[in-house]
Residue frames as a rotation matrix with the C-alpha (Angstrom) as fourth column:
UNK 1
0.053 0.893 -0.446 -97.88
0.548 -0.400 -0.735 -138.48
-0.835 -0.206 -0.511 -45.90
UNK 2
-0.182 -0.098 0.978 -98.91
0.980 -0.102 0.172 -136.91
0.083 0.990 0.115 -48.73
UNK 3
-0.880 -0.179 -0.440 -98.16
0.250 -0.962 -0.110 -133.20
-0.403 -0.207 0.891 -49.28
UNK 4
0.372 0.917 0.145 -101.48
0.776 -0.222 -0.590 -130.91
-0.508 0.332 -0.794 -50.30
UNK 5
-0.838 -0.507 -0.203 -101.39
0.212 -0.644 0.735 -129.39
-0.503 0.573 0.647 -53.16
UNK 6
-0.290 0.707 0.645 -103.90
0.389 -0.528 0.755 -126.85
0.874 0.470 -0.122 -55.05
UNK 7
-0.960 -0.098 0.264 -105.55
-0.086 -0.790 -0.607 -123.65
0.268 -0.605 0.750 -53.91
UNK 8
-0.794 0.581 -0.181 -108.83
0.459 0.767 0.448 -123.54
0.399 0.273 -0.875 -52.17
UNK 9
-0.778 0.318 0.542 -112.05
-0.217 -0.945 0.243 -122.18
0.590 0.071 0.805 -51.52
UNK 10
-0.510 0.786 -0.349 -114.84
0.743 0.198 -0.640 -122.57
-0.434 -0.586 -0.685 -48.52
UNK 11
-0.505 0.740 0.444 -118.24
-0.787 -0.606 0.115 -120.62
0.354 -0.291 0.889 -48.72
UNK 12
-0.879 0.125 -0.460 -120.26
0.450 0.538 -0.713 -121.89
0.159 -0.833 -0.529 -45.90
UNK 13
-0.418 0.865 -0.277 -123.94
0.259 -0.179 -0.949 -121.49
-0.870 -0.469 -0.150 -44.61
UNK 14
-0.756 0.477 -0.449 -125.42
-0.572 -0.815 0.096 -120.89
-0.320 0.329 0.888 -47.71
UNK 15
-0.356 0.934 0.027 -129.19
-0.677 -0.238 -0.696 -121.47
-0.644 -0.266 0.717 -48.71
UNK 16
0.259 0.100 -0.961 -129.60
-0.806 0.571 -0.158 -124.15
0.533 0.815 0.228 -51.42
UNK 17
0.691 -0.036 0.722 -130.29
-0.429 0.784 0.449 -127.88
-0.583 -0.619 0.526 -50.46
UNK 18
-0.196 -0.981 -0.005 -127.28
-0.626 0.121 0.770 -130.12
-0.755 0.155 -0.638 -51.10
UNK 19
-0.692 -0.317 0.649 -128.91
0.245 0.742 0.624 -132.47
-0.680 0.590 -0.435 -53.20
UNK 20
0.834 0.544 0.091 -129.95
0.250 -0.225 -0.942 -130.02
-0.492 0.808 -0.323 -55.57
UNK 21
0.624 -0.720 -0.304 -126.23
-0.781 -0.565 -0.267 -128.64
0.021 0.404 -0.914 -56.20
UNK 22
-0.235 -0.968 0.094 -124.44
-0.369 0.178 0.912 -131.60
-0.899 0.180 -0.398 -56.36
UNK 23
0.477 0.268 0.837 -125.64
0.741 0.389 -0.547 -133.03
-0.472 0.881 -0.013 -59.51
UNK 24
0.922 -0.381 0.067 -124.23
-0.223 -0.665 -0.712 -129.57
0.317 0.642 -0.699 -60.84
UNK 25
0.272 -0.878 0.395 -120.64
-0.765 0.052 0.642 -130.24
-0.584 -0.476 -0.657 -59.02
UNK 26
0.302 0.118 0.946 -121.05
0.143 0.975 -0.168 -133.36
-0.942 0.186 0.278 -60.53
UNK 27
0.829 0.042 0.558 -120.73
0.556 -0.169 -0.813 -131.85
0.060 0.985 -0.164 -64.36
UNK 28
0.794 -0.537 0.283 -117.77
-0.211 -0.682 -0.701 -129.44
0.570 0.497 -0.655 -63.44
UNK 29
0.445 -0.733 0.514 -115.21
-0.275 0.435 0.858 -131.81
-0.852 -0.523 -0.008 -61.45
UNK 30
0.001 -0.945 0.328 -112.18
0.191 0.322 0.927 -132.14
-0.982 0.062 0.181 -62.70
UNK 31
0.493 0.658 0.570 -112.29
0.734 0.038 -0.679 -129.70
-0.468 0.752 -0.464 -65.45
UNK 32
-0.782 -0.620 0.064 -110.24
0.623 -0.780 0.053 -126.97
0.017 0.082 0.996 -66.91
UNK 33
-0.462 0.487 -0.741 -111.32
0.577 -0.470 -0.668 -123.68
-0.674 -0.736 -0.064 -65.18
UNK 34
-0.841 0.117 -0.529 -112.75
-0.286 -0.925 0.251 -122.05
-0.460 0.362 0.811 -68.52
UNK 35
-0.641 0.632 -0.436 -114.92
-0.059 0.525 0.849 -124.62
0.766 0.570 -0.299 -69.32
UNK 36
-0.405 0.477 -0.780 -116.14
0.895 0.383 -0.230 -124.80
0.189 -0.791 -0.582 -65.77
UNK 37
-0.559 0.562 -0.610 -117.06
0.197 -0.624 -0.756 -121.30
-0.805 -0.543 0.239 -65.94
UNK 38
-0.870 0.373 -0.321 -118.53
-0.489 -0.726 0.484 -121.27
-0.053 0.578 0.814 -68.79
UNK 39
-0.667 0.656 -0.353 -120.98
0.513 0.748 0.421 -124.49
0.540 0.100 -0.835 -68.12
UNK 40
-0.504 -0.432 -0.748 -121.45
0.861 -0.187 -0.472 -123.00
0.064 -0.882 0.467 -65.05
UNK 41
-0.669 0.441 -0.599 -122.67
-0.304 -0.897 -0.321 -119.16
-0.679 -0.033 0.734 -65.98
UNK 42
-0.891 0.014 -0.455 -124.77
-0.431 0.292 0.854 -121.41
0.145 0.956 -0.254 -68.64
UNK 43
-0.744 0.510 -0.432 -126.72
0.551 0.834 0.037 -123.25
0.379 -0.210 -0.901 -66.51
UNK 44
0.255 0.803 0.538 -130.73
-0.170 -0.510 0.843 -122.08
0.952 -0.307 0.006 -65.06
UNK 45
0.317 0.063 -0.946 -129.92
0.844 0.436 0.312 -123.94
0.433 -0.898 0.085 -61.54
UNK 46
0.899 0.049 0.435 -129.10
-0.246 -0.764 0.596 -121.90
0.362 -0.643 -0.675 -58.34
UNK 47
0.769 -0.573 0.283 -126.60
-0.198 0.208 0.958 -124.02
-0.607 -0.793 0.047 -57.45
UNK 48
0.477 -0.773 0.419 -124.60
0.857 0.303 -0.417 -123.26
0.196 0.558 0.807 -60.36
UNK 49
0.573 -0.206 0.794 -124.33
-0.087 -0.978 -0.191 -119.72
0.815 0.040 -0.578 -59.30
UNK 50
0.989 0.141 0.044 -123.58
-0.060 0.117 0.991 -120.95
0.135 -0.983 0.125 -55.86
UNK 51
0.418 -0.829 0.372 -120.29
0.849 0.502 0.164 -123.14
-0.322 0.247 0.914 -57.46
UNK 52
0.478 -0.120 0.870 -119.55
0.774 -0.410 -0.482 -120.31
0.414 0.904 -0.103 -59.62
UNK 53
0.671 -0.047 0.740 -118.50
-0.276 -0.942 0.191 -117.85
0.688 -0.333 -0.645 -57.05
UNK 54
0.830 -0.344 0.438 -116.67
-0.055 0.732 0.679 -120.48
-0.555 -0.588 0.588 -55.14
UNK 55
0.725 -0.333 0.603 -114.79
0.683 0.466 -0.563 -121.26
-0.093 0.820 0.565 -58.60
UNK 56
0.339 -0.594 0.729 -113.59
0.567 -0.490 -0.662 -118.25
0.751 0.638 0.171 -59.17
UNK 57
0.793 -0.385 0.473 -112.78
-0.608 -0.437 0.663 -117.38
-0.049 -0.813 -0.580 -55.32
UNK 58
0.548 -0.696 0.464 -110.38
0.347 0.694 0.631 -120.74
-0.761 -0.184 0.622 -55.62
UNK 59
0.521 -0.283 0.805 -108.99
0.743 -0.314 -0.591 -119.18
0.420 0.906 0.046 -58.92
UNK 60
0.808 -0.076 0.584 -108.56
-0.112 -0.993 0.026 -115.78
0.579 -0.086 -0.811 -57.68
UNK 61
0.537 -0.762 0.362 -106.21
-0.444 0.110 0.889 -117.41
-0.717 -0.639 -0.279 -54.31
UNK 62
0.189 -0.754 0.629 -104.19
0.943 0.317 0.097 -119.56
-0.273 0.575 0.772 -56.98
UNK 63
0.622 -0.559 0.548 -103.45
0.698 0.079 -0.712 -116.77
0.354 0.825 0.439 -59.00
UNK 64
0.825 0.320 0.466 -102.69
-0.237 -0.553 0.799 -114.43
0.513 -0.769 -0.381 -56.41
UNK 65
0.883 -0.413 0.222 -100.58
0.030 0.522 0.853 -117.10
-0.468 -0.746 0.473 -54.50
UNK 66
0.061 -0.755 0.653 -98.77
0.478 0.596 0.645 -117.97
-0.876 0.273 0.397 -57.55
UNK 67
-0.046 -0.134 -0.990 -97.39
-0.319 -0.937 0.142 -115.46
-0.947 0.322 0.001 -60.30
UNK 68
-0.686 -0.680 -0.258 -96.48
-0.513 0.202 0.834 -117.65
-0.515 0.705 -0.487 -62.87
UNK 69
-0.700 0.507 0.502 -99.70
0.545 0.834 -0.082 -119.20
-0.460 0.216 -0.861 -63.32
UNK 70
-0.692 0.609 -0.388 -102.44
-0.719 -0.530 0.450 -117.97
0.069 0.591 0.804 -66.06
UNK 71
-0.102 0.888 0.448 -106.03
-0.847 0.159 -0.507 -119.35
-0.521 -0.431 0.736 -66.01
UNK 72
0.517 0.353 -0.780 -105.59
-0.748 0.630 -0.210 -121.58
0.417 0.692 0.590 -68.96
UNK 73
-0.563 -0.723 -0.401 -103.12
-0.309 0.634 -0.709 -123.77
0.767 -0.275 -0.580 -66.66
UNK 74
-0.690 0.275 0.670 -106.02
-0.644 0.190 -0.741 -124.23
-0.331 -0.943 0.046 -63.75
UNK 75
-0.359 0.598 -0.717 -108.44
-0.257 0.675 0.692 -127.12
0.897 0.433 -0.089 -63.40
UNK 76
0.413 0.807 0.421 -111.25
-0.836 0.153 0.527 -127.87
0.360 -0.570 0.738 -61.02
UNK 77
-0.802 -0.508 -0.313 -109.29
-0.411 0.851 -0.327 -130.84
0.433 -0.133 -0.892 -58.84
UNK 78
-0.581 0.439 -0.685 -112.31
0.812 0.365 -0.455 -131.48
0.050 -0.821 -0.569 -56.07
UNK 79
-0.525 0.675 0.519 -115.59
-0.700 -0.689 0.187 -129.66
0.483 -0.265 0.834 -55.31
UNK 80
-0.909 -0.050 -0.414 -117.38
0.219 0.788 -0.576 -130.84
0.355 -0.614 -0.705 -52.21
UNK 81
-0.376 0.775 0.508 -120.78
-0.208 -0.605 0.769 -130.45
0.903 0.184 0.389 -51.56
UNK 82
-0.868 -0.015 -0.496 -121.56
0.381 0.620 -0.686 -130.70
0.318 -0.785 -0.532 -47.57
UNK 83
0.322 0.940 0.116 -124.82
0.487 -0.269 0.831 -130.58
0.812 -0.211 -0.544 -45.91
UNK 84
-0.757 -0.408 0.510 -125.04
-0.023 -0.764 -0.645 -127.82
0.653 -0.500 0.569 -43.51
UNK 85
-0.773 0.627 -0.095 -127.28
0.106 -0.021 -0.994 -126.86
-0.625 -0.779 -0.050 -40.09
UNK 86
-0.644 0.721 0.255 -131.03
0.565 0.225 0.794 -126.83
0.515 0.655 -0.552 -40.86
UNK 87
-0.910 0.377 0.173 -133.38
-0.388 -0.628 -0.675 -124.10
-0.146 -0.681 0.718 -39.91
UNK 88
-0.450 0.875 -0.179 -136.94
0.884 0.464 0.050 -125.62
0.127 -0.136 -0.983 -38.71
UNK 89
-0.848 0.528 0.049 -139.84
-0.524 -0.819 -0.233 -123.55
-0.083 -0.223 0.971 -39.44
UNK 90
-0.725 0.566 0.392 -143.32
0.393 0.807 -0.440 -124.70
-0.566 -0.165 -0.808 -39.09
UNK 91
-0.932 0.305 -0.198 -145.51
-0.130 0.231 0.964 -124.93
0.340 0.924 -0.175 -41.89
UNK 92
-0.477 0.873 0.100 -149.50
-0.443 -0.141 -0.886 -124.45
-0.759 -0.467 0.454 -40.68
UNK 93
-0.931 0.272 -0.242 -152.10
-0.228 0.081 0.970 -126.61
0.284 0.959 -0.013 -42.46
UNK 94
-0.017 0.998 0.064 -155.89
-0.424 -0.066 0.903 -127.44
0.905 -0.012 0.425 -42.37
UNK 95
0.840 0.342 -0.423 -157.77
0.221 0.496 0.840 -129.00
0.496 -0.798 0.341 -38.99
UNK 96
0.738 -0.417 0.530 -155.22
-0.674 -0.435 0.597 -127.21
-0.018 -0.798 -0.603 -36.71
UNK 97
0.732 -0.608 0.307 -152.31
0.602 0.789 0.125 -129.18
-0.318 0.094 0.944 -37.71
UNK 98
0.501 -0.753 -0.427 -148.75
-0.759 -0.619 0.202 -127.82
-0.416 0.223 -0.882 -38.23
UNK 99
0.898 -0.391 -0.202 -146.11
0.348 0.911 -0.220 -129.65
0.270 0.127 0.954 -40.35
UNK 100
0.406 -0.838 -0.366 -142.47
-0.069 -0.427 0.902 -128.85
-0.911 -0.341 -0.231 -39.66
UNK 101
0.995 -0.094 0.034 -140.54
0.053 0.212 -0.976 -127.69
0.084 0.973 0.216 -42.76
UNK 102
0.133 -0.956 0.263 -136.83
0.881 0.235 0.411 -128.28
-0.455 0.177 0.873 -43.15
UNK 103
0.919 -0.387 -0.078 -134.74
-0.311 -0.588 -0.747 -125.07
0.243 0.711 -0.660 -45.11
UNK 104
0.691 -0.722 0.028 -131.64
0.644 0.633 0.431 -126.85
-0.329 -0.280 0.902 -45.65
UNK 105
0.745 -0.578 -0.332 -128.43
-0.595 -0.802 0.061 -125.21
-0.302 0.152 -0.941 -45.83
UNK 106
0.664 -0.747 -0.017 -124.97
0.732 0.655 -0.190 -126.61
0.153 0.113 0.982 -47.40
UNK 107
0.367 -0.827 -0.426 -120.81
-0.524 -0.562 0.639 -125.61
-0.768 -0.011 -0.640 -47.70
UNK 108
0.991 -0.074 -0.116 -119.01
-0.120 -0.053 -0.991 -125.81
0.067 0.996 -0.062 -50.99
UNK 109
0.323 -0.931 0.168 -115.17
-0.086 0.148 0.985 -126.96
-0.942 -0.333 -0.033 -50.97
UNK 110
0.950 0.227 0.217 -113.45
0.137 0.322 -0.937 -126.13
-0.282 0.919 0.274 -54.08
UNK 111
0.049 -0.998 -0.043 -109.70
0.306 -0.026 0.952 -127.06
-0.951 -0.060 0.304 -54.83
UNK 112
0.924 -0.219 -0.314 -108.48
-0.350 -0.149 -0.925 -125.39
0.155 0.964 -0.215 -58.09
UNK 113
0.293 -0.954 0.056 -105.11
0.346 0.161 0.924 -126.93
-0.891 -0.252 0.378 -59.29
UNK 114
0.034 -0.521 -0.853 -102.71
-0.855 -0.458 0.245 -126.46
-0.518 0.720 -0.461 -61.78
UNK 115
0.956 0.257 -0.142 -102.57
-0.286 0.705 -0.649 -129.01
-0.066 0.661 0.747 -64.88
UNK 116
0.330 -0.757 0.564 -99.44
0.393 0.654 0.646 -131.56
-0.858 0.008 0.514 -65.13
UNK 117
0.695 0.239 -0.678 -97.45
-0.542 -0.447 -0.712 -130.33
-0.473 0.862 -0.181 -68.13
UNK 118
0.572 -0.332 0.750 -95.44
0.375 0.919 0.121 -132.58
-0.730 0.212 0.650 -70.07
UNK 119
-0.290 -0.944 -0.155 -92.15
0.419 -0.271 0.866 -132.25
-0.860 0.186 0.474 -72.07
UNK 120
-0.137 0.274 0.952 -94.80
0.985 -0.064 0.161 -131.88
0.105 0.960 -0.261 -75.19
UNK 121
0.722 0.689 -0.056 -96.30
0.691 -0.715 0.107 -128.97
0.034 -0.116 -0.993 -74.01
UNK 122
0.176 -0.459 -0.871 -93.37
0.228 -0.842 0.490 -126.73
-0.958 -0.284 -0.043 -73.16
């Protein structure tokens, strides 16, 4: 079995449909964490703010966890983008008719890891 490695971050229930925010996830996987925040605080989307706060909760528990590490050594390993509960509200239109509207909710999973260094680097 493989051991698990990198630090990680949940935020759950929040407001933003999923398949508006992964297409952003999509641009900052498997990046080095300074570029991911800076696409990131760049972008117009909500669901970059969403990632963003995620990012830098998985950041914060790495360094935290682990003294020896400095931001330029982290990289975005995995950001998940799950679909969450849906709240049904109804949605009133002409000739006494209701539709039913969807407000979709998701949860964000972001591993930050540390980058592989090699004999060059040291």
């Amino acid at each position: 079995m493989e051991a698990k490695t990198g630090y990680r971050a949940v935020s759950k229930y929040l407001m933003g449909s999923p398949y508006k925010i992964r297409p952003v996830a999509d641009l900052v996987r498997r990046r080095p964490y300074s570029e991911a925040l800076s696409l990131l605080e760049n972008m117009p989307q909500k669901g970059a703010r969403l990632i963003r706060k995620t990012v830098k909760s998985a950041a914060s528990c790495a360094l935290a966890g682990n003294k020896q590490l400095d931001e330029d050594m982290l990289y975005v390993r995995e950001i998940f983008i799950d679909d969450g509960p849906r709240l049904k509200r109804v949605w009133f239109r002409g000739k006494a008719k209701a539709d039913t509207l969807l407000k979709r909710m998701c949860h964000i999973t972001v591993v930050v890891d540390e980058t592989v260094r090699t004999k060059a680097d040291k």
